[in-house]
SEDREN-799453 format. One line per 8 residues: for each residue x, y, z negated of N, C-alpha, C, CB. Coordinates in Angstrom, 3 decimals. Glycine has a CB too. Example, Ala and Ser with C-alpha at 12.3 -4.5 7.8 and 13.67 -1.06 7.14 Angstrom:
! residues 2
13.190/-5.690/-7.800/12.300/-4.500/-7.800/13.200/-3.300/-7.800/11.308/-4.473/-9.046; 12.850/-2.250/-7.080/13.670/-1.060/-7.140/12.900/0.030/-7.870/14.084/-0.598/-5.725
***
This chain:
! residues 66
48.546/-24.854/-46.995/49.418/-24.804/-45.840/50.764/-24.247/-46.280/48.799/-23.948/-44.702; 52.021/-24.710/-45.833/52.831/-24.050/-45.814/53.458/-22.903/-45.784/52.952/-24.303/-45.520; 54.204/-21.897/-46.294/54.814/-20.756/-46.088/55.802/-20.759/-44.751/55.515/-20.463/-47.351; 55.624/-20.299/-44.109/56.606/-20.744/-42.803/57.020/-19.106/-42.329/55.572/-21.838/-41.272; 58.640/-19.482/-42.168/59.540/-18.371/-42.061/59.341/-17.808/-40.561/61.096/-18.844/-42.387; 59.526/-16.668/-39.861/59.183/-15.788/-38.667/60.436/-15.961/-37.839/58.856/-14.158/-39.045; 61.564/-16.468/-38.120/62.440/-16.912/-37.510/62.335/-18.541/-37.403/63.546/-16.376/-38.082; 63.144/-19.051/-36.049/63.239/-20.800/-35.874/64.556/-20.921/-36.157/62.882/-21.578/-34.287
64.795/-22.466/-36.782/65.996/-22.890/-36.720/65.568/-24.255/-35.548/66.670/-23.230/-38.379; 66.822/-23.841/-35.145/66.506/-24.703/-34.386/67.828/-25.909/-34.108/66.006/-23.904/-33.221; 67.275/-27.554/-33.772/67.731/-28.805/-34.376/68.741/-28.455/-33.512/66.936/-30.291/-34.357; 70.034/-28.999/-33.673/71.094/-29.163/-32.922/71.548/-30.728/-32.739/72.117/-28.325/-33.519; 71.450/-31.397/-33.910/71.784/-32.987/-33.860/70.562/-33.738/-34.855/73.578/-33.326/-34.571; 70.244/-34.535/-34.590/69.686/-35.615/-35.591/70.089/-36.709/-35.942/68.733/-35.986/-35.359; 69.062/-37.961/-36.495/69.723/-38.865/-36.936/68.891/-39.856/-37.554/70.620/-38.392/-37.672; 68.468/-40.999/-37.357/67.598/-42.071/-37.837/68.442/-42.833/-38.542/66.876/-42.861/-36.815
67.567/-43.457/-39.822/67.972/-44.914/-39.942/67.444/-45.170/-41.201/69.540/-45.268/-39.838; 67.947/-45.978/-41.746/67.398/-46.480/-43.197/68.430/-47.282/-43.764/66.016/-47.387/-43.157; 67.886/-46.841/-45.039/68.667/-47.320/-45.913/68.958/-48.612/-46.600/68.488/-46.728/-46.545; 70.152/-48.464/-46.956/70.704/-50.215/-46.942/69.961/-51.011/-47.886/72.388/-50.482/-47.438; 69.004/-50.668/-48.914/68.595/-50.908/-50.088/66.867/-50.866/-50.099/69.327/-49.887/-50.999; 66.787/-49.836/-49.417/65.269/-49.570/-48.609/64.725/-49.464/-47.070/64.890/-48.372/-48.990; 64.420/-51.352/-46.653/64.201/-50.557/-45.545/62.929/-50.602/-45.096/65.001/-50.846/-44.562; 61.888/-50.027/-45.862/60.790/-50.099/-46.178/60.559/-48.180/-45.676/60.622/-50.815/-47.866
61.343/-47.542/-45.847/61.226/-46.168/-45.225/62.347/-46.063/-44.026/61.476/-44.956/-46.426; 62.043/-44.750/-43.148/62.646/-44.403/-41.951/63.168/-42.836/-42.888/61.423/-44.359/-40.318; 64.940/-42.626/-42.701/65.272/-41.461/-42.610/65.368/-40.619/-41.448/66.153/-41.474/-43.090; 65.021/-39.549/-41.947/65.150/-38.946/-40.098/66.102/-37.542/-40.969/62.889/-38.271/-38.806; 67.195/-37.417/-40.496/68.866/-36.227/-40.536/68.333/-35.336/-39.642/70.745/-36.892/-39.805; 68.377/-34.126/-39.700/67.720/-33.062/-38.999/69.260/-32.000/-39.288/65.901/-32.514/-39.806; 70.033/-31.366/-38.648/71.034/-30.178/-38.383/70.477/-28.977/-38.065/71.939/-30.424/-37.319; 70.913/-28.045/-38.445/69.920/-26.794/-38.035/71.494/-25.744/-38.595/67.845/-26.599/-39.255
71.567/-24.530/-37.910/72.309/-23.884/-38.712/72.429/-23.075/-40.087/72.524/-23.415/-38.119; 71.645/-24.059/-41.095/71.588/-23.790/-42.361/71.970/-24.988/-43.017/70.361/-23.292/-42.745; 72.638/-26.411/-42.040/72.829/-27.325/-43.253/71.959/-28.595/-42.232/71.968/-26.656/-45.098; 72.095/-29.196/-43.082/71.293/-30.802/-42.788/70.188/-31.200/-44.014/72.649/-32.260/-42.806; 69.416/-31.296/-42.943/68.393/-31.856/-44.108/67.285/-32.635/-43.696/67.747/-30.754/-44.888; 67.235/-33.712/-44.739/66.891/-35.065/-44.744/65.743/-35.361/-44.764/67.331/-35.674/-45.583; 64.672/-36.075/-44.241/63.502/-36.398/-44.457/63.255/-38.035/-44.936/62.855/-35.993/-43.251; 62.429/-38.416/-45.882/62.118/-39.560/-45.339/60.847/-39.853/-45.044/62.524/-40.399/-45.985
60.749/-41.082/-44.446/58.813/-41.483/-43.931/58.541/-42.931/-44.241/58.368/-41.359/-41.901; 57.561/-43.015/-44.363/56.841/-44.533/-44.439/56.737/-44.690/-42.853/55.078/-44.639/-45.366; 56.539/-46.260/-42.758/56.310/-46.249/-41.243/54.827/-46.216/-40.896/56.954/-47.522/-40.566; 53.965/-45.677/-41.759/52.840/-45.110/-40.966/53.137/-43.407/-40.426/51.433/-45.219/-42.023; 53.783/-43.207/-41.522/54.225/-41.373/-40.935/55.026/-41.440/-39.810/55.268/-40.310/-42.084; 55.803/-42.502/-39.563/56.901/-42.407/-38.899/56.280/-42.232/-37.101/57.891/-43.837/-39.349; 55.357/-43.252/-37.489/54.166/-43.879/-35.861/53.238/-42.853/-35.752/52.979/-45.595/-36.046; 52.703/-41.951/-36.461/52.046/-40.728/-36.190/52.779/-39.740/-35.561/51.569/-40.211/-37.276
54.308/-39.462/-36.560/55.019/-38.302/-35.703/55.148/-38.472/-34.223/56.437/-38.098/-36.173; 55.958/-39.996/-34.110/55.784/-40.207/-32.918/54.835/-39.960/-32.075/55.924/-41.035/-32.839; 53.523/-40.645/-32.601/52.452/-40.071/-31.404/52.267/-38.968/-31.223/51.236/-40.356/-31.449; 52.340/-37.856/-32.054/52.545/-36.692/-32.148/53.681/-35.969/-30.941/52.904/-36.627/-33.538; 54.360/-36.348/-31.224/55.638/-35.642/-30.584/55.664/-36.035/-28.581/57.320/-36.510/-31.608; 54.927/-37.287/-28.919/54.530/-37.725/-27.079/53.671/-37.094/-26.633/53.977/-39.134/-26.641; 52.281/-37.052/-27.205/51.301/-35.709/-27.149/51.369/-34.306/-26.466/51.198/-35.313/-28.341; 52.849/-34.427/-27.467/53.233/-32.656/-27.436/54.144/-33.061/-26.248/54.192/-31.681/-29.090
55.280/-33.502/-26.140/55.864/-33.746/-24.927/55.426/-33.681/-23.623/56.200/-34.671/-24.984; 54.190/-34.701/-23.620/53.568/-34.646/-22.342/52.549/-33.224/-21.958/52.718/-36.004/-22.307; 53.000/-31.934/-22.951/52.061/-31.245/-22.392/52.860/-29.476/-21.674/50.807/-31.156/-23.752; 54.411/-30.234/-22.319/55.183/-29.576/-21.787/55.050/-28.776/-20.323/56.006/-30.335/-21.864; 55.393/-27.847/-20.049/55.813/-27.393/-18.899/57.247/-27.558/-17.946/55.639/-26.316/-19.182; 57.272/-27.600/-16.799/58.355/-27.633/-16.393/59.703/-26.593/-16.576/57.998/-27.780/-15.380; 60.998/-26.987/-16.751/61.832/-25.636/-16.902/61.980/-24.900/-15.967/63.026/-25.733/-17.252; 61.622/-23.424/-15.868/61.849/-22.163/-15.215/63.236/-21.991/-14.658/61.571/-21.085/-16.142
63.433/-22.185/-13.313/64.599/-21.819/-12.955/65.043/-20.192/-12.254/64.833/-22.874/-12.119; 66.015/-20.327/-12.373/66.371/-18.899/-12.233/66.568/-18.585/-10.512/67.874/-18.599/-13.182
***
């Protein structure tokens, strides 16, 4: 498992796409206030995160208003 830091950075902008030469992978640009940094995926990783991330989405709570 990973070493994972006790502080979050957290995304401010992202960024998809692929490359002009390969488009056999998905880049995904991630901003954080330490920099940008790049991932890439096959498109089986790519269709997992996704399902992943809908998963997690849909289990969200509503935002707390003041």
């Amino acid at each position: 498992m990973t070493n994972r830091s006790t502080t979050a950075d957290f995304v401010t902008a992202f960024a998809t796409g692929w490359p002009e030469h390969q488009p056999d992978i998905m880049v995904l640009s991630l901003t954080t206030q330490r920099g940008v940094q790049d991932f890439a995926f096959t498109k089986e990783q790519a269709l997992l995160i996704a399902k992943t991330m809908k998963q997690t989405a849909a289990k969200l709570e509503q935002p707390k208003t003041a």
